[in-house]
N, C-alpha and C positions, 0 to 999 in steps of 0.2 A: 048107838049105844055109847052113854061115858061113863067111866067109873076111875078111882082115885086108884092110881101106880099103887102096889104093894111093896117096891122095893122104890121112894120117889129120888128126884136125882135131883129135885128143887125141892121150896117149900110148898106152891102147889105143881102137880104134877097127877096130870089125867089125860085118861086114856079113850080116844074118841075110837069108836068102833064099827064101820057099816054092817048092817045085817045081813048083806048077799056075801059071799066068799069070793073077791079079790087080793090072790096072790100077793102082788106087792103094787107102786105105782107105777112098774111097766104094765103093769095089765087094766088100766083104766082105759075103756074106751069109748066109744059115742055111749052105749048101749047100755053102759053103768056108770057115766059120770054123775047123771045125778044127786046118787046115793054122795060122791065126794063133794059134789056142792051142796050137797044138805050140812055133811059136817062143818065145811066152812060160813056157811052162812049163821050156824048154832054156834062155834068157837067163841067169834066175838061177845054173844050172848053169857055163855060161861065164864068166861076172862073176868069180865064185870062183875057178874054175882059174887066172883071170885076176892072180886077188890083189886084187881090186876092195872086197873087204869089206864091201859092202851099198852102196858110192860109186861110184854111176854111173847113166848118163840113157839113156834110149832116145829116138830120135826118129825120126818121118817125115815126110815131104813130102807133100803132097797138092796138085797143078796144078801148072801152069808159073806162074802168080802165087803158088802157095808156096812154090815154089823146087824141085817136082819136076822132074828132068831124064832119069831114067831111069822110064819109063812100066809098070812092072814092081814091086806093092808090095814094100817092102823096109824094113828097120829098120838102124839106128846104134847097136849101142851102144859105149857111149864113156865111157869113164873114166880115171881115172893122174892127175887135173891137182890142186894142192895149194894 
């Protein structure tokens, strides 16, 4: 699932989302990697439609000491900035 940041922290900024409920990405494991390598294999896909041209970051949180706030992994990515 992606959908566009409601509060974005670039100019694009989206939010890629698996549909099984993994915690965060200490809890990836044989058994539901490939729902993670689905988003990554889609990323680059989106980047582009994006107009992102190879320019742009993916990121996650991991804890509430890493600044995870929604307990559900999830990816950023985020580009536009110059």
């Amino acid at each position: 699932m992606a959908f566009r940041d409601i509060n974005p922290a670039a100019p694009v900024h989206i939010l890629l989302i698996p549909k099984v409920h993994i915690a965060s990405a200490n809890d990836i494991t044989t058994e539901n990697s490939a729902f993670v390598t689905k988003i990554f294999e889609i990323i680059p896909k989106i980047a582009e439609s994006e107009g992102l041209c190879g320019n742009y970051r993916v990121l996650t949180n991991v804890g509430k000491g890493g600044g995870q706030e929604i307990f559900h992994l999830h990816f950023h990515l985020m580009g536009g900035l110059t």
